[in-house]
C-alpha positions, -999 to 999 in steps of 0.1 A, spaced: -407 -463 51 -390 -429 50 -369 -418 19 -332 -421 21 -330 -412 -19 -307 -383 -7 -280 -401 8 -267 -401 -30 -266 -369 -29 -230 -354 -33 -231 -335 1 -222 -370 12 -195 -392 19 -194 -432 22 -190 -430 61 -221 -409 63 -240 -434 45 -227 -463 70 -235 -442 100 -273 -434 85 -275 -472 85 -262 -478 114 -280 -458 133 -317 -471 117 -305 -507 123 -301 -497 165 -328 -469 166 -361 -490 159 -353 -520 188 -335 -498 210 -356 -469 216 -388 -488 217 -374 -499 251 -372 -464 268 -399 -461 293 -410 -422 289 -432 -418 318 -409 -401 340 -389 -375 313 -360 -370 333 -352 -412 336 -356 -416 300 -333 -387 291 -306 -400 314 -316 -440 299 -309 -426 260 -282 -406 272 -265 -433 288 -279 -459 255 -266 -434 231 -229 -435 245 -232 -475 250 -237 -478 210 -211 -452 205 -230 -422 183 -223 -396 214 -190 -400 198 -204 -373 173 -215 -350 196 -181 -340 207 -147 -335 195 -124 -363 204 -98 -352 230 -71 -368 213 -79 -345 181 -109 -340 154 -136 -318 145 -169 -318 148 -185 -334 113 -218 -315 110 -229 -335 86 -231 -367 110 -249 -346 136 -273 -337 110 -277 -372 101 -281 -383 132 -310 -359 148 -329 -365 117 -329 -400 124 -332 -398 159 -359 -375 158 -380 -395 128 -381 -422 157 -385 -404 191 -383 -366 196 -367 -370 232 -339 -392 219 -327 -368 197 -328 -338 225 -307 -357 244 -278 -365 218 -287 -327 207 -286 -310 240 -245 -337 248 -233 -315 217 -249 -281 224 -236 -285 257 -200 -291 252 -202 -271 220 -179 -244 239 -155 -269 250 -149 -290 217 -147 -255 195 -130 -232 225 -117 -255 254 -82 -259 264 -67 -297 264 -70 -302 301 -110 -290 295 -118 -316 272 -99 -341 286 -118 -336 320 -152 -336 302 -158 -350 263 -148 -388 274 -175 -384 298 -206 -365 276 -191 -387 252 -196 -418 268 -225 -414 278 -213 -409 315 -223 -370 318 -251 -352 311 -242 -317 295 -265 -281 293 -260 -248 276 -268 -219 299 -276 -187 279 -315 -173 280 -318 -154 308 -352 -137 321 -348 -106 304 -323 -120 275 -339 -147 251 -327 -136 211 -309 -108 226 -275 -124 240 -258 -92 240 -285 -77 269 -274 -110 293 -270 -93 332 -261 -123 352 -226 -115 365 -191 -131 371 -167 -110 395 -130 -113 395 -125 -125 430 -87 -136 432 -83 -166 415 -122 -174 416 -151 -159 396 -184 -153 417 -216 -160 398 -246 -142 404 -282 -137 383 -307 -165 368 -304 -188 334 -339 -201 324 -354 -228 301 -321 -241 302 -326 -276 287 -313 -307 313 -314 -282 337 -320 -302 366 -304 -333 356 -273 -324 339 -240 -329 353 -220 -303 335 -230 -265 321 -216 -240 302 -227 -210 311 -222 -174 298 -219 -146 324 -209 -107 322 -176 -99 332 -175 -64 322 -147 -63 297 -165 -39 276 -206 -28 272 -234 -51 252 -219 -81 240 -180 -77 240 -182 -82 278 -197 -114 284 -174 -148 290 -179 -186 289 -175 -209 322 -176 -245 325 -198 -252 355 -202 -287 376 -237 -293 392 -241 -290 428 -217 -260 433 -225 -242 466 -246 -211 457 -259 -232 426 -298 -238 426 -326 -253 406 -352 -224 414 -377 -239 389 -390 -272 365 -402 -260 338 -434 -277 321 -440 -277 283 -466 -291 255 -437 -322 249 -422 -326 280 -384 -321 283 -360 -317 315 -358 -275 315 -351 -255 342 -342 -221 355 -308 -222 380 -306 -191 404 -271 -182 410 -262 -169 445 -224 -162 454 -216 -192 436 -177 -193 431 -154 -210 400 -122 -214 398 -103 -186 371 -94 -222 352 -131 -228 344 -134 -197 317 -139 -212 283 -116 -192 258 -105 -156 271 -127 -128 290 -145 -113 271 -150 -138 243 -182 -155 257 -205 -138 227 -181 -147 199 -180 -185 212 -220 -185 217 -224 -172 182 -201 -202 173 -215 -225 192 -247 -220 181 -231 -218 143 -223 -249 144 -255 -263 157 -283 -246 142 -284 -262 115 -290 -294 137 -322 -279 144 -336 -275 111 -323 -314 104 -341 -325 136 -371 -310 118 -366 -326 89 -367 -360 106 -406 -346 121 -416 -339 89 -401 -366 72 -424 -392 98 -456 -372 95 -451 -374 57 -448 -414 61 -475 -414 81 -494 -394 62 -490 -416 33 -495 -451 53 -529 -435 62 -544 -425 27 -536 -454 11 -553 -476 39 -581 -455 46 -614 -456 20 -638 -432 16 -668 -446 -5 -652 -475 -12 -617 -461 -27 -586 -452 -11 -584 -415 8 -551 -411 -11 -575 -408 -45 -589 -379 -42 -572 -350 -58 -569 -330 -26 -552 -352 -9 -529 -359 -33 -526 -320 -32 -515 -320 3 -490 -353 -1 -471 -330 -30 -468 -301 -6 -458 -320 23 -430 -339 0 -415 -308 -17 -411 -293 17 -399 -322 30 -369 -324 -4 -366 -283 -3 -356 -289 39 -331 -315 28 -315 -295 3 -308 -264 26 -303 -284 61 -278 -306 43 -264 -279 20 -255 -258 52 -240 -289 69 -218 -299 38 -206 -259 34 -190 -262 73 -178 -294 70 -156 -277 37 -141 -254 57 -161 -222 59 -154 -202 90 -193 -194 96 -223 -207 78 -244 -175 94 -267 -172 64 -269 -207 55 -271 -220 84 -306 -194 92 -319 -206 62 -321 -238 65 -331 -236 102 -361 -213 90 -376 -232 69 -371 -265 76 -386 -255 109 -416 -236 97 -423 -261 68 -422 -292 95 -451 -271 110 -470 -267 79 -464 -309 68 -473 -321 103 -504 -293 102 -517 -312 70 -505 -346 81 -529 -339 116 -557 -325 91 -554 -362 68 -557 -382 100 -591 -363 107 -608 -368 143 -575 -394 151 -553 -372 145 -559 -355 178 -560 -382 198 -534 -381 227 -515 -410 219 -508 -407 175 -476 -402 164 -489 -374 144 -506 -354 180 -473 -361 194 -451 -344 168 -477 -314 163 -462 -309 201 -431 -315 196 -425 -291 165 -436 -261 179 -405 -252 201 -382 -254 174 -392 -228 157 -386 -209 190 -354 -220 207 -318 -214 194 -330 -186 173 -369 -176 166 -379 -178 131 -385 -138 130 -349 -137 142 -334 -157 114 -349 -135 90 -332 -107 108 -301 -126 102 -308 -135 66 -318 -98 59 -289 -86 70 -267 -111 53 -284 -106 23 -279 -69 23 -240 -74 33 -226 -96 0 -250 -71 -20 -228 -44 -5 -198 -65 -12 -190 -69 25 
């Protein structure tokens, strides 16, 4: 049974205690029941189970009024990932995607769209890596044109997650305003648009709906900018502020499963006649993979609380804990795969399955060598007292 010692910890508050328990009383019954043969059905069956127990209600600002509570989404993806990696992409991917609109959008915006991604109703994508622009947002080429009251789209997104299945995008496009990064805008984009195209599924280790979308004269009305022109970097960077450190709690949950698992198999497997879990070594690798496992809570959790208090960006905070807890969740699942021995690559063990599902993590929404970019440079900037 996984820990949840750290709940009393004081980056909490009694309603994120209730949610956590919430959400492990519905998780355990309720995802058991998703059939995950065909990817793109289950993501649109936990979408729409997700919004029917009401904890997409986290993933989105409420029209009326309210923030986004980072705290709860770290909470949740833990959980949801500790059960089933694909259910927490898909209440991920309903925040990431309306991220724009619940931190940016105007009134009639999120009235049009957060009771729907909220619900459960709509499936939601964020469109930024292009071909040629991954870490480098600033070097994005696909282009929106002023044409009257519309914007013409034109240029390619890729391994844009729910491509393909979602029903709402928001995608960032140059404009021109200025060079580099100052001239790239936000738009909110319906599937099916004319000039709108799926030019590619996308297949990877632990499957996921991801696509890249071709662009082709596509028009949108002026009304469908998020924010102002120009303003599409700044409300990326935000966006993805805001989320990141819902990565590294996602990991978290991975690690936290292959640690329980890990455990549930030394003490029942013997080795001449004694317990696996008595040897030394072993209990070597269990104290590794459970002060990762703590050191991942403290900085996913700590970056969540600092947000939630008011801080305007949690830039450095937020890379840390997405760093390691990332690159840690590689090592504790490495060691949990190397406990299990022969079985532990076996298509089919929950420990196979989440040595595929950690890898990407470390990749999208900021690589690992890019967070130490960040963290360098943060670093160097309060030593310089700026």
């Amino acid at each position: 049974m996984a820990d949840k010692s750290f709940l009393d910890w004081p980056f909490f508050d009694d309603r994120h205690r209730e949610l956590s328990a919430a959400l492990e009383a519905w998780a355990p019954d309720a995802l058991a029941q998703i059939d995950h043969h065909d990817t793109d059905a289950a993501c649109r069956s936990l979408v729409s189970a997700l919004g029917d127990a009401g904890f997409l209600t986290h993933s989105a600002v409420d029209p009326a009024g309210g923030t986004l509570d980072v705290r709860s989404l770290c909470l949740i993806r833990e959980t949801l990932a500790r059960y089933d990696g694909l259910a927490d992409f898909a209440f991920a991917m309903q925040g990431l995607g309306t991220g724009a609109i619940s931190l940016f959008g105007t009134d009639e915006q999120k009235a049009e769209w957060l009771p729907q991604t909220r619900a459960g109703k709509a499936i939601s994508a964020f469109a930024l890596t292009e071909p040629r622009s991954g870490s480098d947002v600033a070097n994005s080429t696909m282009t929106a044109t002023r044409d009257g009251g519309d914007y013409v789209l034109n240029g390619e997104k890729t391994w844009i997650s729910n491509g393909g299945i979602a029903d709402v995008y928001t995608l960032f496009a140059r404009t021109g305003e200025a060079p580099s990064a100052k001239g790239l805008s936000a738009f909110i984009l319906p599937a099916g648009l004319p000039g709108f195209e799926i030019a590619e599924r996308l297949e990877t280790i632990a499957p996921h709906p991801l696509a890249t979308l071709r662009f082709t004269d596509c028009r949108i009305p002026a009304s469908a900018m998020v924010g102002q022109p120009g303003q599409g970097f700044r409300i990326a960077m935000s966006v993805l502020d805001v989320f990141r450190s819902t990565v590294a709690a996602a990991a978290l949950g991975f690690a936290r499963r292959a640690l329980d698992e890990a455990l549930t198999r030394v003490i029942s497997r013997q080795v001449q006649g004694a317990p696996l879990f008595d040897l030394q070594m072993v209990q070597g690798h269990i104290a590794d993979m459970a002060l990762d496992v703590d050191a991942s809570a403290l900085l996913v959790y700590r970056a969540a609380w600092t947000k939630d208090s008011g801080a305007p960006r949690v830039t450095r905070e937020a890379a840390m804990a997405k760093l390691f807890a990332t690159d840690q969740a590689q090592q504790v699942i490495d060691k949990a795969v190397q406990l299990f021995g022969g079985d532990g690559v076996r298509s089919g063990e929950v420990v196979e399955r989440l040595y595929r599902e950690i890898r990407a993590l470390r990749i999208y929404e900021g690589a690992s060598d890019v967070q130490r970019v960040v963290i360098a440079r943060q670093a160097l900037s309060a030593h310089q007292g700026g």
